[in-house]
N, C-alpha and C positions, 0 to 999 in steps of 0.2 A: 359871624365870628371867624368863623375856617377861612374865608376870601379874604379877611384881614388880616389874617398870620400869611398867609400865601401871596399876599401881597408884599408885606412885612419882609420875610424871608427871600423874596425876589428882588428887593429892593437892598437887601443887604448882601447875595450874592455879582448883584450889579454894582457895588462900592469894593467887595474884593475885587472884582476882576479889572475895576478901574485901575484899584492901588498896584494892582499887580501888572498891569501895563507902564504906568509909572516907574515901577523898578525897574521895568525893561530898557525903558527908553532913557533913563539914568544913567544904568550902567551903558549904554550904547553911547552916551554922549560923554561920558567919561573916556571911553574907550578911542571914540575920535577926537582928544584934544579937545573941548568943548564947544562941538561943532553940534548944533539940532536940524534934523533935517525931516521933512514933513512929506510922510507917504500918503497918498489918497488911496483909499480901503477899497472903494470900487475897480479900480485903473492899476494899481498900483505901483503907478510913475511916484519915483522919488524925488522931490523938490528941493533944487539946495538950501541953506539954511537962512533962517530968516537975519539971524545976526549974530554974531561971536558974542554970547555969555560968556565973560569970565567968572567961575565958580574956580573955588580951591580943592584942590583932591579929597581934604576934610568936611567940607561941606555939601559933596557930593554923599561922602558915604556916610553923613548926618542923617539926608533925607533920604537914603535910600534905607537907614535903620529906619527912622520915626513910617514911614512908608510899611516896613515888615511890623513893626508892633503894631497899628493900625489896622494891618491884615491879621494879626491875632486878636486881638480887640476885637474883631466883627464876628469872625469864627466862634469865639466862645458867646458872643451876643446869637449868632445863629444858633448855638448849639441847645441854648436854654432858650429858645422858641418851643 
């Protein structure tokens, strides 16, 4: 039962820290005109972008909300673990 909650709870420290890379990489792409650019984690040589998304200023900062309540969302599911 203990390896299932600690699994559990592992599992949903790894869905915040996704969302919260998310936010990062939002606002980073907001921030260059809606350029994505793809850094390799080991190297990390920066690649230029794979293609000009156009996203609207509005719907950038849509999903970078639903993104933050999604990261409360989990918190409070961690918290009542």
């Amino acid at each position: 039962m203990k390896k299932e909650l600690i699994d559990k709870a592992n599992g949903i420290i790894s869905l915040i820290e996704k969302n919260e890379k998310a936010i990062e990489k939002l606002s980073k792409y907001s921030e260059r005109g809606g350029y994505l650019y793809c850094q390799d984690e080991v190297t990390g040589v920066i690649y230029p972008p794979y293609n000009k998304i156009d996203f609207e200023d509005w719907e950038i900062r849509l999903m970078i909300h639903q993104k933050k309540q999604r990261i409360n969302a989990l918190k409070i599911q961690l918290e009542r673990l």
